[in-house]
C-alpha positions, 0 to 999 in steps of 0.5 A: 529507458527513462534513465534507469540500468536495465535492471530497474527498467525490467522491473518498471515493466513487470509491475506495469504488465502486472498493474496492467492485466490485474483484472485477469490475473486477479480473477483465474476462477470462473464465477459460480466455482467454489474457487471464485471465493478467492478472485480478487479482481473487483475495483475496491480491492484492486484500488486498494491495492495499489493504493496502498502500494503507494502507501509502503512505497513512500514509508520504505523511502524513510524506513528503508533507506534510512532506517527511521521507523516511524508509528505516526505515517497513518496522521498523513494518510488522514491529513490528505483524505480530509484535505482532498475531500474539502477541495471536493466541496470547496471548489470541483469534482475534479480529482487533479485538485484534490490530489495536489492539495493532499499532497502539499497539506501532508508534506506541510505537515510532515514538515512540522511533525518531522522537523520535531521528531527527528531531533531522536532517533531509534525508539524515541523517534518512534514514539514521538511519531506515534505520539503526534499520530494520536495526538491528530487521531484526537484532534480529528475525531472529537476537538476538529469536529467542524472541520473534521465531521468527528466520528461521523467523517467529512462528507459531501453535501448537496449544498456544497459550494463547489465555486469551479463548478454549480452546486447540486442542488437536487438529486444525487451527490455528485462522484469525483470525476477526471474529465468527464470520467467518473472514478467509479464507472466500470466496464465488464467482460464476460468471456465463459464462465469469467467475468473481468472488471475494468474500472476507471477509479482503478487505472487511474490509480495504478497510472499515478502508482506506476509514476510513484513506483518509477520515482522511488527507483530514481530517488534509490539510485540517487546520490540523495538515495546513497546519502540515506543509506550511509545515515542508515549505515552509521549515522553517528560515523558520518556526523564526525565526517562534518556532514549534518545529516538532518536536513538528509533525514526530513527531506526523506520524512517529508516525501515519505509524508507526502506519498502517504498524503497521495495515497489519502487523497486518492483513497478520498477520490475513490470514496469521497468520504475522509474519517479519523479512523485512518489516522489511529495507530493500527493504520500507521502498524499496518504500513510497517507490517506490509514493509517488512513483509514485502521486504524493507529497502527493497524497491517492489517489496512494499508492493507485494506486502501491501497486496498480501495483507490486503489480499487477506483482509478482503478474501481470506476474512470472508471465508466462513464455516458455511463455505468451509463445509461446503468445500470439505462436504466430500469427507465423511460428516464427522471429518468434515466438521473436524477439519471446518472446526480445525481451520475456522480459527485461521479464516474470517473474524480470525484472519489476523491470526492467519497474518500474524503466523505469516509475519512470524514466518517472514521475520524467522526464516525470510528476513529479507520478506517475499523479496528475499523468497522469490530470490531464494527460488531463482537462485535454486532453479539457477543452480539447477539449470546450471547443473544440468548445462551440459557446458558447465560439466566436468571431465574427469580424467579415466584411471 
């Protein structure tokens, strides 16, 4: 199916039916219950989500395959949000525009970025993309402030020109839009105590992530993809080969740019709306921590890292004490207030000390992150329902 071995092909369908029925997977509480703190199935996050997933899928194509650990991918997520948010003001609200600037301005600029840093590698090759990342973070937020709006951010006027289409000139900002479908209608389903949320801005992004999913398998199975692996392998060994394996590690920086610049122009055409804070250091740490947790070379992996962090950050952060009491209000008042004072630190403004101890875990015991935990589990029940086959038992012979 679409070229790809049967393997692959069952994991483009599984994380389409995934992507596909979010909204209900996302949402197994009834609204009102004590559990429906933990529903996750309301547009921003679920666009987060996959928007993000994008994000890691296109740094697992530099990290995971050639081993290049870049700081500075968060200057592309930055470089693309601004560039999709001028095409709005500048031209239409059409979305398509937006999102094929963004991602020509950031493979551009990863052109430049990696055609410089990739002259070191290891550490050194790190730290110059985190230094050009803050360098852009600086740039963006004080020296570019005509073109960036500083620390306000680049926003949508009324008197924006919008030359493919009129200009507002009264009443509200227009919302980007794809055809007449505004990326942030949504359409709700009540069935119970349920209540699910299908919302445009979502799918559109989940269709776009699905094609950007199926491409890195492609580009994993390639002779381009086996290339990247033997620089990861030994690039020194391949070098006495003859090969020059540079142009194999740009063309792989600047695609890895050029996701992060798709992920910046659609996170823009969710909310138009472009800030420097996207670019700053902590952007770029959070896509090295979703790889590795999800699992770095993996195909799925940065997906499922990127939903756990994001998946944190947006429930677990909102947990407070009052909830917490409310939850162990069965125990006595003294136990009650042991265990809220207990477990208070691990939730909301402390979340990330919850995300740490998991990150710790990861890279202690699952090397491999969530992908390697999942494979551990079907090979235990494989080795179970193996033992139990009658087939597969031994005759001894009688003494």
């Amino acid at each position: 199916m679409f070229g790809l071995d049967k393997k692959d092909a069952s994991l483009l369908l599984i994380v389409a039916v995934l992507v596909a029925f979010a909204p209900f997977f996302l949402n197994p509480f009834p609204e009102g219950s004590a559990m429906a703190q933990f529903n996750a199935g309301y547009p921003d996050l679920m666009q987060r989500f996959v928007i993000f997933g994008i994000f890691a899928i296109g740094f697992n194509i530099l990290f995971g395959l050639t081993g290049y650990l870049s700081f500075g991918h968060a200057a592309f997520l930055g470089v693309g949000s601004y560039a999709a948010v001028w095409m709005f003001k500048l031209l239409s609200m059409n979305v398509i525009p937006a999102i094929i600037l963004a991602v020509i301005v950031a493979g551009i600029f990863a052109l430049i970025i990696g055609y410089v840093s990739l002259r070191r590698s290891g550490i050194y090759f790190s730290i110059l993309t985190l230094a050009f990342a803050q360098m852009s973070f600086a740039l963006a937020y004080s020296v570019l402030t005509p073109i960036t709006g500083g620390e306000t951010g680049l926003q949508l006027a009324l008197n924006d020109p919008r030359i493919l289409s009129a200009a507002t000139t009264g009443g509200n900002i227009p919302v980007p839009a794809l055809f007449g479908f505004e990326m942030r209608s949504s359409t709700q389903w009540a069935v119970g105590d349920w209540l699910f949320t299908f919302n445009v801005g979502y799918y559109f992004a989940a269709i776009i992530m699905l094609c950007s999913f199926y491409l890195s398998i492609r580009i994993f199975r390639s002779p381009f993809g086996m290339m990247l692996r033997a620089i990861k392998s030994n690039q020194q060994r391949l070098n006495y080969t003859g090969l020059n394996s540079r142009p194999y590690t740009l063309a792989a920086f600047v695609i890895s740019g050029m996701y992060a610049g798709l992920a910046g122009g659609l996170m823009a055409s969710m909310d138009p709306l472009a800030g420097a804070e996207r670019m700053f250091w902590t952007a770029s740490g959070e896509v090295v921590l979703m790889t590795i947790l999800g699992g770095v070379g993996t195909l799925i992996g940065p997906v499922l890292g990127a939903g756990l962090i994001k998946y944190m950050e947006n429930i677990i952060s909102k947990i407070n004490s009052d909830i917490l009491h409310t939850w162990f209000a069965f125990l006595p008042d003294g136990l009650e207030d042991v265990v809220v004072t207990l477990i208070y630190p691990f939730i909301g403004k402390g979340w990330h000390l919850t995300l740490g101890i998991v990150f710790m875990l990861v890279v202690i015991f699952l090397p491999g992150g969530l992908v390697e935990g999942g494979q551990r589990v079907s090979r235990l029940f494989g080795r179970k329902k193996k033992a139990h086959d009658p087939k597969n038992a031994t005759t001894e012979p009688a003494e």
